[in-house]
Structures are given as structure tokens and as C-alpha cells.
Backbone as CSV, one residue per row, in Angstrom:
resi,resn,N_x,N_y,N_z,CA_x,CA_y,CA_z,C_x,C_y,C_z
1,UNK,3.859,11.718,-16.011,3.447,12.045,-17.360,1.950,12.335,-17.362
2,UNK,1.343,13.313,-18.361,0.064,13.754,-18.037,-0.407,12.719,-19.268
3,UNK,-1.844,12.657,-19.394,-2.749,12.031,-20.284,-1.733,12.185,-21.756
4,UNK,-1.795,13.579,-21.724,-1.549,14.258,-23.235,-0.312,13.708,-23.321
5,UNK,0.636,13.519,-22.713,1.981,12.818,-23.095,1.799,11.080,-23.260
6,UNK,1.066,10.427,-22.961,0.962,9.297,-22.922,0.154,9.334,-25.088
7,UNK,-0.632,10.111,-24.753,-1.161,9.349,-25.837,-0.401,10.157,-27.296
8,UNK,0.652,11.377,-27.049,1.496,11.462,-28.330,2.373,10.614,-28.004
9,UNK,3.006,9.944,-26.960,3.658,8.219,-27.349,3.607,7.159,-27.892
10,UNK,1.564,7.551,-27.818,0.922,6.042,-27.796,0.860,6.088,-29.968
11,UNK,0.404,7.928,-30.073,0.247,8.415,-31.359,1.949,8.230,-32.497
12,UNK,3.070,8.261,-31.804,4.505,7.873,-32.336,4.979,6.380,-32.620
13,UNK,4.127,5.683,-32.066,4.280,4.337,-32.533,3.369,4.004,-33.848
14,UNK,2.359,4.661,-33.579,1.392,4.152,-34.996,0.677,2.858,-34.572
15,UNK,0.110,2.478,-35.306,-0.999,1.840,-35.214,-0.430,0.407,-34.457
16,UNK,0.702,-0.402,-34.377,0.902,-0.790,-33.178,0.734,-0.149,-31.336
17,UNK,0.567,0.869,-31.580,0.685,2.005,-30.254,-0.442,2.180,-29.982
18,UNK,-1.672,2.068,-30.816,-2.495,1.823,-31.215,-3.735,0.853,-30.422
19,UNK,-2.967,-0.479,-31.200,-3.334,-1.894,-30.526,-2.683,-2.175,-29.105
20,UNK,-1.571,-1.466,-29.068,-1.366,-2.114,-27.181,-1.740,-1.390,-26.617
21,UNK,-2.531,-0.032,-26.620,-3.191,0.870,-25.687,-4.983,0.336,-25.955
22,UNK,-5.467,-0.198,-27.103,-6.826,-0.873,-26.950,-6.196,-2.331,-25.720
23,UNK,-5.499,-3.242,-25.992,-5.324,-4.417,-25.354,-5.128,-3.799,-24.100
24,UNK,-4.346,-2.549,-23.578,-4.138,-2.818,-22.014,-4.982,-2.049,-21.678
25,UNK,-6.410,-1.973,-22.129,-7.409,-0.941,-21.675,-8.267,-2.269,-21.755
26,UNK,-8.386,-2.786,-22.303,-9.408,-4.004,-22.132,-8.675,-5.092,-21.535
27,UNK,-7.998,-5.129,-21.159,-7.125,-5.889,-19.890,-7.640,-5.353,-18.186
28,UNK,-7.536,-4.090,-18.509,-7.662,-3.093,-17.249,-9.461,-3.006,-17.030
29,UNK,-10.306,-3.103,-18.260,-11.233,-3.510,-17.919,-11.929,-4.393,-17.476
30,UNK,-11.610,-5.907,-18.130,-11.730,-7.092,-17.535,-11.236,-7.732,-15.691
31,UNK,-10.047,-6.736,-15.469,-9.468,-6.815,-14.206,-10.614,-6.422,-13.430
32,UNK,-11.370,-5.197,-13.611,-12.306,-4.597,-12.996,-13.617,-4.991,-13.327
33,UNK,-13.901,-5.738,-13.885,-15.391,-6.847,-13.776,-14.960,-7.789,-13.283
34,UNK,-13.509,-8.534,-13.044,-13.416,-9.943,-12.508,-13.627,-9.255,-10.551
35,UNK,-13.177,-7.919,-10.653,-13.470,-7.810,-8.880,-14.426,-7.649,-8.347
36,UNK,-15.148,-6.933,-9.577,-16.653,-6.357,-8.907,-17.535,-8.170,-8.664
37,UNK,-17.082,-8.986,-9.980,-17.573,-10.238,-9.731,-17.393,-11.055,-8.466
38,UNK,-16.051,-10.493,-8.229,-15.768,-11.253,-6.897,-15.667,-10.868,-5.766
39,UNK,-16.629,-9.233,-5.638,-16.943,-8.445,-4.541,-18.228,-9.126,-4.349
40,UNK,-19.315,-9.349,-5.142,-20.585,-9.640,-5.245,-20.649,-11.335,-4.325
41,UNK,-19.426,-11.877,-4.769,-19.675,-13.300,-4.336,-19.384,-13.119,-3.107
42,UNK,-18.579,-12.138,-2.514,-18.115,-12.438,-1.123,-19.263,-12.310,-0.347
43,UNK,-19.743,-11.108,-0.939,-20.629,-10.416,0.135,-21.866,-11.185,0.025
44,UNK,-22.456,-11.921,-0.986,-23.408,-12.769,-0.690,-23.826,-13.901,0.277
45,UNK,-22.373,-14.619,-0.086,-21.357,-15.571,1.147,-21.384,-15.369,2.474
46,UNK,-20.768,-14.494,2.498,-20.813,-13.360,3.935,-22.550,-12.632,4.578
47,UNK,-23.267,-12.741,3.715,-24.755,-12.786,4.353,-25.332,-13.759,4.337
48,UNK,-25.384,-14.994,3.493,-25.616,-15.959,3.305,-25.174,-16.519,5.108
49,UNK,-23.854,-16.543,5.286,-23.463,-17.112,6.466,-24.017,-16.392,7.510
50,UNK,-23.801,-14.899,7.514,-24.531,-14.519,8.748,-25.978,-14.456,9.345
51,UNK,-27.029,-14.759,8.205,-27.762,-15.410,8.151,-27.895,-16.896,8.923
52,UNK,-27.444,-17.780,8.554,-27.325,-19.207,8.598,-26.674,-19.000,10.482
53,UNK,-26.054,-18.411,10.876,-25.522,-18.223,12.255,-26.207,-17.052,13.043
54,UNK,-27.293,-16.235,12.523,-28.274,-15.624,13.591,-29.265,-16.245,13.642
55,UNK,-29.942,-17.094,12.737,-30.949,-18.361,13.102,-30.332,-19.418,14.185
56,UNK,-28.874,-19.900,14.164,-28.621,-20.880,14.843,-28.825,-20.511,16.176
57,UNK,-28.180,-19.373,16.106,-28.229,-18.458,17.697,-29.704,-18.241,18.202
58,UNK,-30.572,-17.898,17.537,-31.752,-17.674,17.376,-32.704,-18.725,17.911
59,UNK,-32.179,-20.080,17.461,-32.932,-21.329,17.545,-32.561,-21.547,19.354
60,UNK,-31.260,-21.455,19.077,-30.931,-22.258,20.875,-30.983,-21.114,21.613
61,UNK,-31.263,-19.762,21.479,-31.989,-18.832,22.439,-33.100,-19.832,22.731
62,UNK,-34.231,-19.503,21.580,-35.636,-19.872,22.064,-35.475,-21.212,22.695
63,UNK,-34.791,-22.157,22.548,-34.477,-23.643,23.049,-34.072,-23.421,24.782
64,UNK,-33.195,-22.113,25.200,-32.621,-21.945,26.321,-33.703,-21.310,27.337
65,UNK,-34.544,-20.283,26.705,-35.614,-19.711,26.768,-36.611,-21.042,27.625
66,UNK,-36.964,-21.979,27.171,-37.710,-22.976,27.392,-37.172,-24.144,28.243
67,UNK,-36.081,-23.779,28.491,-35.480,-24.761,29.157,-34.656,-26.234,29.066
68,UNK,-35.097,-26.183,27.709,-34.100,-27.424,26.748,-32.801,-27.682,26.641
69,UNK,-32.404,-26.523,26.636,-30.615,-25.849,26.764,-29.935,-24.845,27.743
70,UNK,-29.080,-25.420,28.623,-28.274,-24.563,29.580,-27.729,-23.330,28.982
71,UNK,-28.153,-21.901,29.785,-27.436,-21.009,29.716,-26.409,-21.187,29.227
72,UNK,-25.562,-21.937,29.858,-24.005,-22.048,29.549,-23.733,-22.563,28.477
73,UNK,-24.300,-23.323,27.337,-24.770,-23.560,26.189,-24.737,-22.369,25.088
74,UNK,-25.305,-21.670,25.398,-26.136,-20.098,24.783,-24.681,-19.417,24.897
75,UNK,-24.026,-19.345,26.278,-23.068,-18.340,25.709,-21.911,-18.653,25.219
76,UNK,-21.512,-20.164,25.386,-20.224,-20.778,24.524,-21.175,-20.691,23.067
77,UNK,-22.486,-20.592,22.893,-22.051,-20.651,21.527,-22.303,-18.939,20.709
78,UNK,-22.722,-17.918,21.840,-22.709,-16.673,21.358,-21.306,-16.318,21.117
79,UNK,-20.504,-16.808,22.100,-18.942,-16.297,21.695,-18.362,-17.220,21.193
80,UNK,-18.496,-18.006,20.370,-17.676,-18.766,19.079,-18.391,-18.231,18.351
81,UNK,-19.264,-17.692,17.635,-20.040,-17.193,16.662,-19.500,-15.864,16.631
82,UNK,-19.525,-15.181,17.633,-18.412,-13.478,17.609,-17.631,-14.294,16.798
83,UNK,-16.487,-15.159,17.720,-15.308,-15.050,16.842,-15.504,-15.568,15.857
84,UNK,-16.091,-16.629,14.983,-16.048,-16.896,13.914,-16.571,-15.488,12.883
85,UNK,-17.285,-14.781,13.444,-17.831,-12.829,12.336,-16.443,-12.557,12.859
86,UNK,-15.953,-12.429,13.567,-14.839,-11.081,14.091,-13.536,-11.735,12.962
87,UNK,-13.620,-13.015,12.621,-12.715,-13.835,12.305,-12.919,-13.273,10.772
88,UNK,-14.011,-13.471,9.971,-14.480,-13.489,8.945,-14.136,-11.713,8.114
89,UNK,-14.673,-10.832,9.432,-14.743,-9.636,8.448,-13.378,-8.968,8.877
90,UNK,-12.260,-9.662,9.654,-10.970,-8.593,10.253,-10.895,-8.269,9.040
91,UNK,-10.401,-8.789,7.773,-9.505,-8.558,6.123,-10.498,-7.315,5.544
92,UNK,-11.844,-7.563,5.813,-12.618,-6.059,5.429,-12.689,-4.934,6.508
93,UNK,-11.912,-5.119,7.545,-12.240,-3.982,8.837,-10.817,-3.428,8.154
94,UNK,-9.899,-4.496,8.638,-8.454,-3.485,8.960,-7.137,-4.414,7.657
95,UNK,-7.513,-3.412,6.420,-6.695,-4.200,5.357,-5.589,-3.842,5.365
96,UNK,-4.374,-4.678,4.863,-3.032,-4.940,5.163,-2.352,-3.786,4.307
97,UNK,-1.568,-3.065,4.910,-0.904,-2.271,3.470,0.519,-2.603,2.636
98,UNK,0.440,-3.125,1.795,1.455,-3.793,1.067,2.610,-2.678,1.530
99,UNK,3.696,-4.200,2.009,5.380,-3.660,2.509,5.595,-2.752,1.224
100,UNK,6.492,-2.220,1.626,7.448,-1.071,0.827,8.806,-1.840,1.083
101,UNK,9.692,-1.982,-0.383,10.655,-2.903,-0.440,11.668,-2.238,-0.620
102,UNK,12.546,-2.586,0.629,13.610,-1.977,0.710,14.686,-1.739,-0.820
103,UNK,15.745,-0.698,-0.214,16.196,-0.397,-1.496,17.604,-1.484,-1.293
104,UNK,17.976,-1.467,-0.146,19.411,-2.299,0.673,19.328,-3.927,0.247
């Protein structure tokens, strides 16, 4: 159905047709400030942390650097830190595409 058919449907109900095309437009708007709200939090989160884990890395370099901490130290904890990012951003790399439900 094009625009123009929706809204002589919306225009055949009358002023109920009216009110449920304002309500599911400000439904549909609110949907879309609650994501952008909860795009903003992720990604803060998500720098916030990667932050907080290139200092850590950062710290026990310079610590390994000096001799305080074994190499072998440095790289068990460079590769738990991959996987904990690789872990974190898979759902924003490679997103799932909702099944298609059979008809059977």
C-alpha cells in the first residue's frame, strides 16, 4: 500500500483513524529515542572499558619493560584482553539475521 492509501483509510475512519495514527506515530517515535538512548550508553561503556583495558595493558608493558613483570605475563594478558574486545564487539561486527519461520 502506498502512503496515499494508508492515509484515505486512516481519513475513512474519522477522527478515531485519526487518534490511532497520532498514537502509533508517537509510539514509533519514542521506540526511536529509547535506541538512540541505548546506542549512546553502549558505546560509552564500550570506550569507557576500552579505555580502562589499554591503560591496564599499558601499565604492565611499562612494568615488563623494567623488569617487574615476566614477558610471559604481558602476553597472557595481551591475549585475554583480545578476547575479552573480540568477545565484546562480535554482536556489532557480525549481527544475527532473524530466522525466517517456516510455513510447515
Amino acid at each position: 500500500m502506498t502512503p496515499d492509501d494508508w492515509a484515505s483509510l486512516v481519513d475513512t475512519f474519522g477522527p478515531v483513524g485519526k487518534w490511532l495514527g497520532e498514537q502509533w506515530r508517537w509510539k514509533v517515535e519514542r521506540d526511536a529515542e529509547e535506541t538512540r538512548e541505548g546506542n549512546k550508553h553502549t558505546f560509552r561503556l564500550i570506550l569507557s572499558l576500552m579505555i580502562f583495558l589499554g591503560a591496564l595493558v599499558a601499565l604492565v608493558s611499562l612494568l615488563t619493560y623494567y623488569g617487574k613483570v615476566s614477558g610471559d605475563a604481558l602476553l597472557f594478558l595481551v591475549g585475554t584482553v583480545s578476547g575479552v574486545v573480540l568477545a565484546i564487539i562480535q554482536r556489532y561486527l557480525f549481527e544475527a539475521e532473524p530466522e525466517e519461520e517456516s510455513i510447515l
